[in-house]
TORZA-710935 format. One record per residue (C-alpha): residue number from 0; residue in one letter; z, y, x. Coordinates in nm, 4 decimals. Example, Ala and Ser with C-alpha at 12.3 -4.5 7.8 and 13.67 -1.06 7.14 Angstrom:
2
REC   nr  rest        up     north      east
REC    0     A    0.7800   -0.4500    1.2300
REC    1     S    0.7140   -0.1060    1.3670
//
This chain:
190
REC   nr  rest        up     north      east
REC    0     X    7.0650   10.5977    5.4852
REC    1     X    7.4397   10.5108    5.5050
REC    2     X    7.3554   10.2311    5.2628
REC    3     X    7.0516   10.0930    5.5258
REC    4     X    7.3520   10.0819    5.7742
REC    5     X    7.5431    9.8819    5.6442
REC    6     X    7.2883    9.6019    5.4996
REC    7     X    7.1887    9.6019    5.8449
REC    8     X    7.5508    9.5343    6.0235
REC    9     X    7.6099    9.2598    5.7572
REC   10     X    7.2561    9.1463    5.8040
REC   11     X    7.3180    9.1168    6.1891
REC   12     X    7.6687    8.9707    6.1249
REC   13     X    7.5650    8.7007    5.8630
REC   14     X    7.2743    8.5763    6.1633
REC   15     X    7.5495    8.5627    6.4119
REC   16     X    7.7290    8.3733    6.1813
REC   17     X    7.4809    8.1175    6.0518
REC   18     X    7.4040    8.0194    6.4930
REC   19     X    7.7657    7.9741    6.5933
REC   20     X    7.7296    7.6057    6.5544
REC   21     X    8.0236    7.5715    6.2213
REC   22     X    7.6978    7.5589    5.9980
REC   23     X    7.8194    7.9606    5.8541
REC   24     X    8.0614    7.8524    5.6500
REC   25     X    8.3916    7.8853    5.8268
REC   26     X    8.2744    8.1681    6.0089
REC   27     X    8.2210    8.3747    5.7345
REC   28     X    8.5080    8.2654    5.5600
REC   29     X    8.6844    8.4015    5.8674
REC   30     X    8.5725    8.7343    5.9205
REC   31     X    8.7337    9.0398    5.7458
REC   32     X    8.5476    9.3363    5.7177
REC   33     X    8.7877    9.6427    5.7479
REC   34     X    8.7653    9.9862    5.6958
REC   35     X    8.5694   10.2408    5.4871
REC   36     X    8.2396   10.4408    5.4790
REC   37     X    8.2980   10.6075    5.8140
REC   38     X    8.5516   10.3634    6.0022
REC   39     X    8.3753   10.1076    6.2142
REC   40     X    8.4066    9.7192    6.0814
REC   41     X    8.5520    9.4489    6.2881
REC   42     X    8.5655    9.0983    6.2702
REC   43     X    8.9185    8.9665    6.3263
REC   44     X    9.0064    8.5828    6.3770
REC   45     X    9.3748    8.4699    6.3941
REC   46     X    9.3620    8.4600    6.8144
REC   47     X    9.2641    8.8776    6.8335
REC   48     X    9.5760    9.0252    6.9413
REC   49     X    9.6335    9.3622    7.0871
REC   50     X    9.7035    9.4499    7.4459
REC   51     X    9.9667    9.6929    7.3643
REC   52     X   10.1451    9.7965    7.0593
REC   53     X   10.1990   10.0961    7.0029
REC   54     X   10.5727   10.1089    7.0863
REC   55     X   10.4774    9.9499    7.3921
REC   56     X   10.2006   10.2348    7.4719
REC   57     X   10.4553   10.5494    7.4090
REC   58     X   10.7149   10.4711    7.7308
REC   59     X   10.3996   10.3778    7.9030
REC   60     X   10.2494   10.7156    7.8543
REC   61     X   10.5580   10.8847    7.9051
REC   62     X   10.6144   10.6884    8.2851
REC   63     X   10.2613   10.7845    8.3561
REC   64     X   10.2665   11.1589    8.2744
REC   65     X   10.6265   11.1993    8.4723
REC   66     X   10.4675   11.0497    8.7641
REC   67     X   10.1411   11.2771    8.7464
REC   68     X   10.4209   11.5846    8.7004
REC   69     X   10.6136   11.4112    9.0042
REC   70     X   10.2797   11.3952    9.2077
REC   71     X   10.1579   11.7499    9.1096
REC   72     X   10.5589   11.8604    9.1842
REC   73     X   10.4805   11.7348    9.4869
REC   74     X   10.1537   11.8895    9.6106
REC   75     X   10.2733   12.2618    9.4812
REC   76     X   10.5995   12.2305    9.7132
REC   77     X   10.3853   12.1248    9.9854
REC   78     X   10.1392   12.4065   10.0010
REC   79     X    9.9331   12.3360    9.6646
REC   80     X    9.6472   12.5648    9.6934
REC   81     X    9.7129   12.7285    9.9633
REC   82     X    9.6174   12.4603   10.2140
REC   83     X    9.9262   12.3981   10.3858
REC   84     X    9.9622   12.0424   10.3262
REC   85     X    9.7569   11.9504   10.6227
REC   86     X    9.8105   12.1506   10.9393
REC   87     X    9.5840   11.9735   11.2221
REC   88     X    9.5606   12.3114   11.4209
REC   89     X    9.9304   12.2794   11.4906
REC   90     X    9.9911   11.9657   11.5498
REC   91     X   10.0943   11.9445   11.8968
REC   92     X    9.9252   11.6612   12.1048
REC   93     X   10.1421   11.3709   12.1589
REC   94     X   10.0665   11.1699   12.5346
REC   95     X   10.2052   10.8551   12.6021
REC   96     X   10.3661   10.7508   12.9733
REC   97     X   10.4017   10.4461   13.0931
REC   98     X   10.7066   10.4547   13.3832
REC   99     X   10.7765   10.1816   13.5901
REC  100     X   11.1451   10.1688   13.7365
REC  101     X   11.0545    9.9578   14.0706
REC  102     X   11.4524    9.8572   14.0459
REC  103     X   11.4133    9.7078   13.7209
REC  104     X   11.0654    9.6099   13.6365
REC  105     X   10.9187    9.2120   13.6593
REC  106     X   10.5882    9.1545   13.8025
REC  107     X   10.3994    9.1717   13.4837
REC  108     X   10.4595    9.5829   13.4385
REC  109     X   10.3616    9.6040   13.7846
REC  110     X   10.0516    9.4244   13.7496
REC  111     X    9.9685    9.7148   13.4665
REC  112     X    9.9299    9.9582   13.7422
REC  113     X    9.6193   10.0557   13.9299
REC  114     X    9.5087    9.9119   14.1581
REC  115     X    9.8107    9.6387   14.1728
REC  116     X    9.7341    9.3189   14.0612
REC  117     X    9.9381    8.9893   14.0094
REC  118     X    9.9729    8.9098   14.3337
REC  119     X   10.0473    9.2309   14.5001
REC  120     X   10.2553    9.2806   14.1823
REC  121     X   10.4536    8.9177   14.3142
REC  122     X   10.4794    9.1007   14.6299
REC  123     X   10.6702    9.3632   14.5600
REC  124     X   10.9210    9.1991   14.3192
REC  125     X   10.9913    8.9374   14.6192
REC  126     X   11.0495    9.2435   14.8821
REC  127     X   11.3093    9.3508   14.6367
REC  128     X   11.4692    9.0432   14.5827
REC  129     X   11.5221    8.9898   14.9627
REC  130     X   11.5776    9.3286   15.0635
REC  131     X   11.7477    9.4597   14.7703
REC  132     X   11.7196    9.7246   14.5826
REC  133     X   11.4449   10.0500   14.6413
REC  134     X   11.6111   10.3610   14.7800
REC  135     X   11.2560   10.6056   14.7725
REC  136     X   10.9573   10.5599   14.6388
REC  137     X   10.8251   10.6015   14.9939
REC  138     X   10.9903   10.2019   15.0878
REC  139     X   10.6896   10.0665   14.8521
REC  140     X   10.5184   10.1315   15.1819
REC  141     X   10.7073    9.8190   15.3646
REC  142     X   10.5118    9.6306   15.0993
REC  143     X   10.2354    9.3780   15.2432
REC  144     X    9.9273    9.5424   15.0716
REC  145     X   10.0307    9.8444   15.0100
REC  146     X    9.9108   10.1197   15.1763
REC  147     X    9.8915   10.5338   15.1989
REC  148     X    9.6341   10.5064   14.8876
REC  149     X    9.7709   10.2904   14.6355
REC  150     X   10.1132   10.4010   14.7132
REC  151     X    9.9333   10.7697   14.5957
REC  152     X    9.7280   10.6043   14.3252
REC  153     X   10.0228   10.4288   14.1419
REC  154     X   10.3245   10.7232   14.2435
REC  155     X   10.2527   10.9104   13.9466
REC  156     X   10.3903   10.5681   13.7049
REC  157     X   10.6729   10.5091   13.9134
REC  158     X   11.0449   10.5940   13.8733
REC  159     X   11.3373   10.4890   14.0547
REC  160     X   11.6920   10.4632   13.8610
REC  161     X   12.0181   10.5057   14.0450
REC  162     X   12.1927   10.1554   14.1363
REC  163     X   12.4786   10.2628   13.9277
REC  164     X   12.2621   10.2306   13.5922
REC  165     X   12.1143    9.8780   13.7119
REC  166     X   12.2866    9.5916   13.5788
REC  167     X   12.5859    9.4130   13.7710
REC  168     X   12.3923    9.1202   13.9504
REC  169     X   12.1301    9.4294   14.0893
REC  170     X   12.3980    9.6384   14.2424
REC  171     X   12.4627    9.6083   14.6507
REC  172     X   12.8608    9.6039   14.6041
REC  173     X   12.9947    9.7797   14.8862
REC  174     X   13.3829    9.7601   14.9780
REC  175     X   13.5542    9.9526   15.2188
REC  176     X   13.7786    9.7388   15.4736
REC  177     X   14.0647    9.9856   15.3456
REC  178     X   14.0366    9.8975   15.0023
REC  179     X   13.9962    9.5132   15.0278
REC  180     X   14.3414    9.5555   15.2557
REC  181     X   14.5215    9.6946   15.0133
REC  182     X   14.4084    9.4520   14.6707
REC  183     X   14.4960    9.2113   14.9574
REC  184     X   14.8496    9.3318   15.0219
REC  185     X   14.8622    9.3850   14.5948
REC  186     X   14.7605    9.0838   14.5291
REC  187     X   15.0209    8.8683   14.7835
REC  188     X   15.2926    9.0818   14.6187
REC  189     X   15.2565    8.9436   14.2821
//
């Protein structure tokens, strides 16, 4: 039987030779059977070459097993088996707020309210320009188009900052007649 075999493989490899368009001969004066009884034969040609050697292949395997041991490292210290690694029962819910300090704020974040839209949005950043800066939330009211409702609807996304964290150009400077007096008197000294 082992004797059928192999007339068959040399069969099959002398017809694959004769149709590779050389005419047989250089083809079979190229291919080198190797191995014994059991080992499998190959053909090799001078452009075969192997992927990796097998110096190559040992650091390979070792890099690959300490990163499975790094990986499994990992998952024990985590909770491994018992199921610790993912804790969505605990996870505290995380809500986002969008705040709108009316002292600070352009017309475009006011426009992201509801209920305000670009122009009532324009409106309200032109009240503050001219009439400087909000003291209450309740002086959005002096606001063409805005009334007891929106001023309800859009309260909740509004925050007012003291002056003295608003930049320099926002601030209402206030100076006592005292204290101008005496830089006065300070400054004709010098």
């Amino acid at each position: 039987m082992q004797a059928d075999r192999e007339g068959k493989r040399r069969r099959i490899m002398r017809h694959g030779d004769r149709h590779d368009g050389t005419g047989g001969t250089r083809a079979r004066g190229a291919a080198i059977l190797v191995g014994t009884d059991r080992k499998l034969r190959q053909r090799r040609s001078p452009v075969w070459v192997p992927w990796w050697i097998a110096r190559e292949q040992v650091p390979l395997a070792i890099s690959l097993a300490l990163a499975w041991l790094g990986v499994v490292l990992w998952w024990v210290l985590h909770g491994g088996c018992s199921g610790r690694t993912i804790d969505f029962d605990q996870a505290s819910p995380l809500r986002a707020e969008f705040r709108v300090d009316v002292n600070a704020a352009d017309w475009p974040e006011f426009a992201q309210l509801p209920g305000v839209g670009e122009t009532l949005a324009r409106r309200i950043v032109e009240y503050r320009a001219s009439h400087g800066p909000f003291q209450s939330l309740q002086e959005l009211r002096r606001v063409s188009g805005i009334g007891v409702k929106t001023l309800d609807r859009i309260m909740p996304f509004l925050v007012i900052d003291p002056p003295s964290r608003l930049p320099p150009s926002k601030q209402e400077v206030k100076i006592e007649q005292g204290a101008l007096r005496t830089d006065l008197f300070h400054g004709a000294n010098r």
